[in-house]
N, CA, C and O of each residue as an XYZ file, in Angstrom:
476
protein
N      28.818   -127.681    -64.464
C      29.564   -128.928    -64.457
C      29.782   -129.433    -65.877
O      30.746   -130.071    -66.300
N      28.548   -128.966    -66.619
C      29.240   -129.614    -67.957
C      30.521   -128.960    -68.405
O      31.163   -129.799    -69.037
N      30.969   -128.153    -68.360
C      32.036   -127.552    -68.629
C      33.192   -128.070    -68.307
O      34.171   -128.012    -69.050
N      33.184   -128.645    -67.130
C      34.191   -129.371    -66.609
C      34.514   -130.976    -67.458
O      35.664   -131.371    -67.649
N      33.641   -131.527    -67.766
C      33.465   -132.661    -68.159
C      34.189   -133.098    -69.632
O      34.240   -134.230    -70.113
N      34.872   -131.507    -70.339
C      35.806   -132.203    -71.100
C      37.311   -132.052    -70.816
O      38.233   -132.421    -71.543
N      37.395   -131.370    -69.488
C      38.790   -130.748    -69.016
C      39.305   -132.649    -68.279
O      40.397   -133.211    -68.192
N      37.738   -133.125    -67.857
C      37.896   -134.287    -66.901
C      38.645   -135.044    -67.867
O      39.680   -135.604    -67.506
N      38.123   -135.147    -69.396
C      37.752   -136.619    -70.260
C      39.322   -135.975    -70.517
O      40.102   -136.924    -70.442
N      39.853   -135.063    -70.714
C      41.473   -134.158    -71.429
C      42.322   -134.870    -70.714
O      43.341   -135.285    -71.267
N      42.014   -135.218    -69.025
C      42.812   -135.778    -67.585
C      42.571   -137.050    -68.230
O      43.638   -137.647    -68.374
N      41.742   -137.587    -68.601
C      41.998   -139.155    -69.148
C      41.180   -139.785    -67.966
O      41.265   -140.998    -67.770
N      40.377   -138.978    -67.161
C      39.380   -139.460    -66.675
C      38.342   -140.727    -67.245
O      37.917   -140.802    -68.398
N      38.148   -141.379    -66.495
C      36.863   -142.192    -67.157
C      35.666   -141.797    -67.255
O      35.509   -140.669    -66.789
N      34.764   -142.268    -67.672
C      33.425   -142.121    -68.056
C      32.548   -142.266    -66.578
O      31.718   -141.456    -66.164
N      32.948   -143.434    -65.966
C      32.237   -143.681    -64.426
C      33.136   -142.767    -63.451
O      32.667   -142.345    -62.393
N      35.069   -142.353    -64.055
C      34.740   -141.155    -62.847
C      34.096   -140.111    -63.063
O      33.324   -139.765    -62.168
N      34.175   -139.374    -64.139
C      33.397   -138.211    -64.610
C      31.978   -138.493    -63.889
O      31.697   -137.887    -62.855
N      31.395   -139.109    -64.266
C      29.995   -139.418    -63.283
C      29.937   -138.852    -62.024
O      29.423   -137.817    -61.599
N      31.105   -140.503    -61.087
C      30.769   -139.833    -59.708
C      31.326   -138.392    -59.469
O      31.128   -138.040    -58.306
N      31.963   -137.461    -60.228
C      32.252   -136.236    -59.793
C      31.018   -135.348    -59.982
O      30.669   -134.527    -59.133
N      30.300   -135.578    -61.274
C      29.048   -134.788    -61.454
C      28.301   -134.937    -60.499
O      27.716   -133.966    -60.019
N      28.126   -136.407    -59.922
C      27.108   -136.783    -58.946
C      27.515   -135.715    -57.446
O      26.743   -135.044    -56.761
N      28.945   -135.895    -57.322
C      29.199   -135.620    -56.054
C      29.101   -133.852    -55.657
O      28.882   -133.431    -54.521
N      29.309   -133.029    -56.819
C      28.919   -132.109    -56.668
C      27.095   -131.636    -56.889
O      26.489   -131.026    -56.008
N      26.698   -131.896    -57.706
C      25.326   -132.140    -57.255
C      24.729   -132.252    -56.143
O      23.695   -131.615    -55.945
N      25.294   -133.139    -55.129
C      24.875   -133.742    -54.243
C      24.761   -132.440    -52.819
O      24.112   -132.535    -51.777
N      25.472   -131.524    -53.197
C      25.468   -130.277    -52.527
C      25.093   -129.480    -52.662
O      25.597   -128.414    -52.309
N      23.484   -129.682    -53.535
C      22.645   -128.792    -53.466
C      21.488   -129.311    -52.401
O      20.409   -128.719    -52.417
N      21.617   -130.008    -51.812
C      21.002   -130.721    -51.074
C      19.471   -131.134    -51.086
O      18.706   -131.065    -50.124
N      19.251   -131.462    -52.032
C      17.749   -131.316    -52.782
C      17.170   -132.990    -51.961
O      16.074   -133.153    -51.424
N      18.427   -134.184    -52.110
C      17.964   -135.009    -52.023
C      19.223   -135.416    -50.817
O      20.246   -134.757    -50.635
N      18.778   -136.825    -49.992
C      19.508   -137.797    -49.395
C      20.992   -138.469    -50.070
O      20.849   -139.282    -50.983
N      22.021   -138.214    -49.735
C      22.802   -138.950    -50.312
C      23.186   -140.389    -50.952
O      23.430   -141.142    -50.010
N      23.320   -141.000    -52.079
C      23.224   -141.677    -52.532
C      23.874   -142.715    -52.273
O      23.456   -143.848    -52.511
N      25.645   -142.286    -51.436
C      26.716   -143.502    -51.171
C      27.465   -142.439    -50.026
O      27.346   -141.214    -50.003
N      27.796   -142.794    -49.640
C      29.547   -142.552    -48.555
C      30.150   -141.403    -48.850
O      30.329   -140.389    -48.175
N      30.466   -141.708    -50.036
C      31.334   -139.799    -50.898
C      30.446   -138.921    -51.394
O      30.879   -137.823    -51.742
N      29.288   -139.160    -51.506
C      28.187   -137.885    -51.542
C      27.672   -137.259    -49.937
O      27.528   -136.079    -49.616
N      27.462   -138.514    -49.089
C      27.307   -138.074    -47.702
C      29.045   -136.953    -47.018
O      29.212   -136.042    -46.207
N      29.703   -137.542    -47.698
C      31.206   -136.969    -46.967
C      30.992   -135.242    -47.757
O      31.223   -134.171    -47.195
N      30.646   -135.382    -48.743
C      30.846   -134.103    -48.924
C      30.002   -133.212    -48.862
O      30.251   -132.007    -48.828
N      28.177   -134.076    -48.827
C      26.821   -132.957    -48.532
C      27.607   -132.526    -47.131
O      27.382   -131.368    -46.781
N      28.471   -133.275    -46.308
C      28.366   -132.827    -44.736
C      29.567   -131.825    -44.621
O      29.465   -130.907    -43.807
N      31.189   -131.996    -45.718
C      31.887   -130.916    -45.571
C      31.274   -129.545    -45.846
O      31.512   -128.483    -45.270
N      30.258   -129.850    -47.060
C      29.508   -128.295    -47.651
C      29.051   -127.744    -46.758
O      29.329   -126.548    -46.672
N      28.157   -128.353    -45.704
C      27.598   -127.324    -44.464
C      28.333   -127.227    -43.581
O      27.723   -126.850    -42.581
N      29.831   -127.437    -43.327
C      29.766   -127.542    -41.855
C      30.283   -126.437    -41.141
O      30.813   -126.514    -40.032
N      30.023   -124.830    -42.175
C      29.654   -124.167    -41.725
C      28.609   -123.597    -40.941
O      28.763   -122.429    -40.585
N      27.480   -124.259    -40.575
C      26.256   -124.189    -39.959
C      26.697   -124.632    -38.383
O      26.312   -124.161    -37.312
N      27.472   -125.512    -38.612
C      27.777   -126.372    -37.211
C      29.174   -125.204    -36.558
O      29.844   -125.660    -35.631
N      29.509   -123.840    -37.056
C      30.741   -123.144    -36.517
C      30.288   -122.360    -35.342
O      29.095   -122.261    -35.053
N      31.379   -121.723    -34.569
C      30.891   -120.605    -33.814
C      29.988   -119.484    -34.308
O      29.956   -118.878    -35.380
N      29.117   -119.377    -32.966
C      28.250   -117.807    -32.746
C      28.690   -116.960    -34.056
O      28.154   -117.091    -35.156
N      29.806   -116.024    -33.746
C      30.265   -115.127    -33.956
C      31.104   -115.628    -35.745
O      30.995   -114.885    -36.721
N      31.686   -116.653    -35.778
C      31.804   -116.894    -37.050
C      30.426   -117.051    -38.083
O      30.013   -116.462    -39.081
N      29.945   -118.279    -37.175
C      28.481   -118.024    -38.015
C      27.373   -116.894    -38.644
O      26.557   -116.907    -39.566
N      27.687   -116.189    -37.909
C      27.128   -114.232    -38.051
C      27.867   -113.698    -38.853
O      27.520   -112.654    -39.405
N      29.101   -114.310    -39.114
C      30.182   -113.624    -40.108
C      29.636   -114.031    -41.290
O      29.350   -113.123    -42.071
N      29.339   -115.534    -41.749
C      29.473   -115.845    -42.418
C      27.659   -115.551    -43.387
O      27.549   -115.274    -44.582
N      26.522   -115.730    -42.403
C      25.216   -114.711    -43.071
C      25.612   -113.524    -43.162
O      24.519   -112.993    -43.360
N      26.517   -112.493    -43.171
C      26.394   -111.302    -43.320
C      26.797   -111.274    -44.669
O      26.072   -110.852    -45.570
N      28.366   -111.879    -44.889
C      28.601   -112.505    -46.206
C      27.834   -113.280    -47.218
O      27.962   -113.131    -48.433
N      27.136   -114.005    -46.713
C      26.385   -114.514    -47.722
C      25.179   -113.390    -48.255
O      25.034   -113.362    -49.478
N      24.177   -112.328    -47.326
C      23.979   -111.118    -47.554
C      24.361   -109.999    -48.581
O      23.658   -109.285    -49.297
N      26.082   -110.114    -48.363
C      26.566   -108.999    -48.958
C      26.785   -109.741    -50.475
O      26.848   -108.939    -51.407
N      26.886   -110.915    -50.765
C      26.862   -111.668    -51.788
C      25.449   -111.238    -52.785
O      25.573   -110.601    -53.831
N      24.258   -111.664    -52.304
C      23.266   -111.127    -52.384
C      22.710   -109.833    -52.315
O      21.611   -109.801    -51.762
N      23.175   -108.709    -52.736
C      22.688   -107.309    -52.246
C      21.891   -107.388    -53.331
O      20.997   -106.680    -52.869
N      21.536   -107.650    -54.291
C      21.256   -106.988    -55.518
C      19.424   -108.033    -55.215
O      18.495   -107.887    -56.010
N      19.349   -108.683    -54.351
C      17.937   -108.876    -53.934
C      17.549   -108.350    -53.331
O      18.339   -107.973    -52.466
N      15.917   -107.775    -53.158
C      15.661   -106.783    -51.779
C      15.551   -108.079    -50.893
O      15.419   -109.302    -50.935
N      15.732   -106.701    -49.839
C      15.744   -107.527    -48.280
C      14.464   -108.393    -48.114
O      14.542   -109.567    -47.755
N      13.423   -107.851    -48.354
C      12.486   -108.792    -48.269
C      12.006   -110.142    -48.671
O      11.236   -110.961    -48.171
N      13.008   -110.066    -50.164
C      12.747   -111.669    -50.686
C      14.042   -112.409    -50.134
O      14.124   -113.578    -49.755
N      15.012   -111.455    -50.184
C      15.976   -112.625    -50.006
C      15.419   -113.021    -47.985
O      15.504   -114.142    -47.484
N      15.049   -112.109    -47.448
C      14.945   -112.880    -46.360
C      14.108   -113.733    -46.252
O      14.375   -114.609    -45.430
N      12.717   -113.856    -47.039
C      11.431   -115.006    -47.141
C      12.548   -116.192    -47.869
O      12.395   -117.365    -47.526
N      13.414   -115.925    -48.650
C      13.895   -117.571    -49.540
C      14.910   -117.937    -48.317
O      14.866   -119.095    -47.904
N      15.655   -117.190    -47.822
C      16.820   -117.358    -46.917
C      16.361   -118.539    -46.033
O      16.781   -119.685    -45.877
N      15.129   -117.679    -45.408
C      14.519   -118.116    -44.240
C      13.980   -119.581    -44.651
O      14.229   -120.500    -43.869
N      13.180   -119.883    -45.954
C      12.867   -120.939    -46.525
C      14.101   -122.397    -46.397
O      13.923   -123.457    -45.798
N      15.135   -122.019    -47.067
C      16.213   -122.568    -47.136
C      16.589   -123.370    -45.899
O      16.716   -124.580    -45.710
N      16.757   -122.065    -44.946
C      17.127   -122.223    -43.373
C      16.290   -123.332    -43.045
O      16.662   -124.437    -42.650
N      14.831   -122.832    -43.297
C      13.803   -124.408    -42.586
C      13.944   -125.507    -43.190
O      14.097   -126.483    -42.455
N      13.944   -125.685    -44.313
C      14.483   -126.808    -44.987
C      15.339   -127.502    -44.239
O      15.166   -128.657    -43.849
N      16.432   -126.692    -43.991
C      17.513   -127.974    -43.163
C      17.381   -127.690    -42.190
O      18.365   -128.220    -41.674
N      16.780   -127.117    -41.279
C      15.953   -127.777    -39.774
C      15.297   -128.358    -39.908
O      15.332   -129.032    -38.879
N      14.199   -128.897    -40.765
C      12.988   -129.994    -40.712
C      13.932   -131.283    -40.798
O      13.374   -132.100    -40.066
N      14.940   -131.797    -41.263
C      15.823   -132.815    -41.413
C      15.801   -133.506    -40.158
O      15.859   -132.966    -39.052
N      15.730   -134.493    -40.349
C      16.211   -135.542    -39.475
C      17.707   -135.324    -38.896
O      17.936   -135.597    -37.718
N      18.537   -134.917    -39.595
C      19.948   -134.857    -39.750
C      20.194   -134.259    -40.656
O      19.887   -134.363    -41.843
N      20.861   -133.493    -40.021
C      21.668   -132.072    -41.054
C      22.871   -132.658    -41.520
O      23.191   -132.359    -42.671
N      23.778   -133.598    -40.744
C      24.767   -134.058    -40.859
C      24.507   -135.796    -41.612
O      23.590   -136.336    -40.992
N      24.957   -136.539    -42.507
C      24.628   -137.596    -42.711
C      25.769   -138.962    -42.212
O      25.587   -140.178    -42.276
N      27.106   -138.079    -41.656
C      28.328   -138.951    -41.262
C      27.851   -138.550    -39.595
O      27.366   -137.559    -39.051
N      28.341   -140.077    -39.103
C      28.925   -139.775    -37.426
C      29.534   -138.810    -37.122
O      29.156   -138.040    -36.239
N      30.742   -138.647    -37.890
C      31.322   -137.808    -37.439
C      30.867   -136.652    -37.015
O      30.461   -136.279    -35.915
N      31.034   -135.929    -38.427
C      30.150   -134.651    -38.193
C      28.978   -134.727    -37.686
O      28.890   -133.877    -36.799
N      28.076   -135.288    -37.794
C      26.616   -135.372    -36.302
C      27.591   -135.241    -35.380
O      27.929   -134.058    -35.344
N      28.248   -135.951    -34.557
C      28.473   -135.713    -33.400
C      29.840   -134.572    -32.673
O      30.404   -134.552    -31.578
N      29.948   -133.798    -33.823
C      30.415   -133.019    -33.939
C      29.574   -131.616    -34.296
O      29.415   -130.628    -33.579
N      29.252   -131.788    -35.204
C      28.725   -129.771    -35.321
C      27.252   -129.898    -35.508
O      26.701   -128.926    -36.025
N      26.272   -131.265    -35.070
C      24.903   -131.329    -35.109
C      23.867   -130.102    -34.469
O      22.954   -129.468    -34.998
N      24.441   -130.073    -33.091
C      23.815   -129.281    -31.599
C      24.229   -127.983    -31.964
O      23.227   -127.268    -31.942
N      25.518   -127.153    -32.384
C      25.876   -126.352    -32.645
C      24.738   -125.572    -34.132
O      23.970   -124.610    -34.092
N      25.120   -126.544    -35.334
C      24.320   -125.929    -36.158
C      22.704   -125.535    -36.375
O      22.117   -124.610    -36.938
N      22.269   -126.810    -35.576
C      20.507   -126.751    -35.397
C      20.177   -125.363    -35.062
O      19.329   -124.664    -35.617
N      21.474   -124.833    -33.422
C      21.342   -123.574    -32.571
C      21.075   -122.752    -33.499
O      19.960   -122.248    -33.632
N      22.284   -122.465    -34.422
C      22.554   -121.193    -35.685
C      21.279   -121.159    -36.445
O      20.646   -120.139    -36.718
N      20.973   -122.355    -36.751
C      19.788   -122.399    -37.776
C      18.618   -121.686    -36.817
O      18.202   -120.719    -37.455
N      18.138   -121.754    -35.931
C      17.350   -121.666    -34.985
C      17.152   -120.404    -34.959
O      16.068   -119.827    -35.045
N      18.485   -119.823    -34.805
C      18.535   -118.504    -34.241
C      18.350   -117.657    -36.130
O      17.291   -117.086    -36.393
N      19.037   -117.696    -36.776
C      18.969   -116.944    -37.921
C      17.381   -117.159    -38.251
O      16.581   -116.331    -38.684
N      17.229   -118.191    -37.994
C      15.199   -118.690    -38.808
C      14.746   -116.979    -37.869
O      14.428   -115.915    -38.399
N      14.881   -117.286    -36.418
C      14.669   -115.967    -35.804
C      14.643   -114.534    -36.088
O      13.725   -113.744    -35.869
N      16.023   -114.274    -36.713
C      16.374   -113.206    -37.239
C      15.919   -112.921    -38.453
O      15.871   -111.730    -38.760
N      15.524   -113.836    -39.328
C      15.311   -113.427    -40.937
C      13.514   -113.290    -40.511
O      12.852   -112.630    -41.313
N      12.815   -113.853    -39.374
C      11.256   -113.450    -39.399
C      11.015   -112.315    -39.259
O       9.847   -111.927    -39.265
């Protein structure tokens, strides 16, 4: 992101937007709770691959896999799997209505099932 931050200031960006953009991508590493409204809108667009179909969802760990080859199978499946529990222990995977009541039940499943597959 710093990199970006003089292409922003070149746009004639401000100083407080430059911020909330650093913030907002940050915010999708999901380390922490969202801070406002546009960090929640976008921690929840970043996953809402978790909340997709069966069969897309399987598409999309195989890809993330083939992204990863150059780890053995064994670690990347202990961090994978780590990751995975992480956002099942959540209260909410989703932090908008919307999406909760949209791809909540769906993604918990995926998570559920891959935690399965990577043991």
């Amino acid at each position: 992101m710093q990199k970006k931050r003089p292409f922003l200031k070149s746009q004639n960006a401000t100083t407080d937007v430059i911020q909330k953009v650093y913030d907002q991508i940050l915010s999708t590493l999901h380390t922490e709770a969202p801070k406002n409204s546009s960090e929640a809108l976008i921690m929840d667009i970043d996953i809402t691959i978790l909340g997709s179909p069966e069969t897309q969802y399987e598409e999309y760990c195989t890809k993330i896999r083939k992204e990863y080859t150059w780890i053995p199978g064994i670690i990347y499946r202990k961090k994978r799997k780590e990751i995975m529990e992480r956002f099942h222990q959540r209260e909410r995977l989703y932090y908008t209505d919307f999406f909760y009541s949209k791809l909540e039940a769906k993604a918990r499943f995926n998570i559920s099932k891959e935690i399965q597959k990577l043991s």
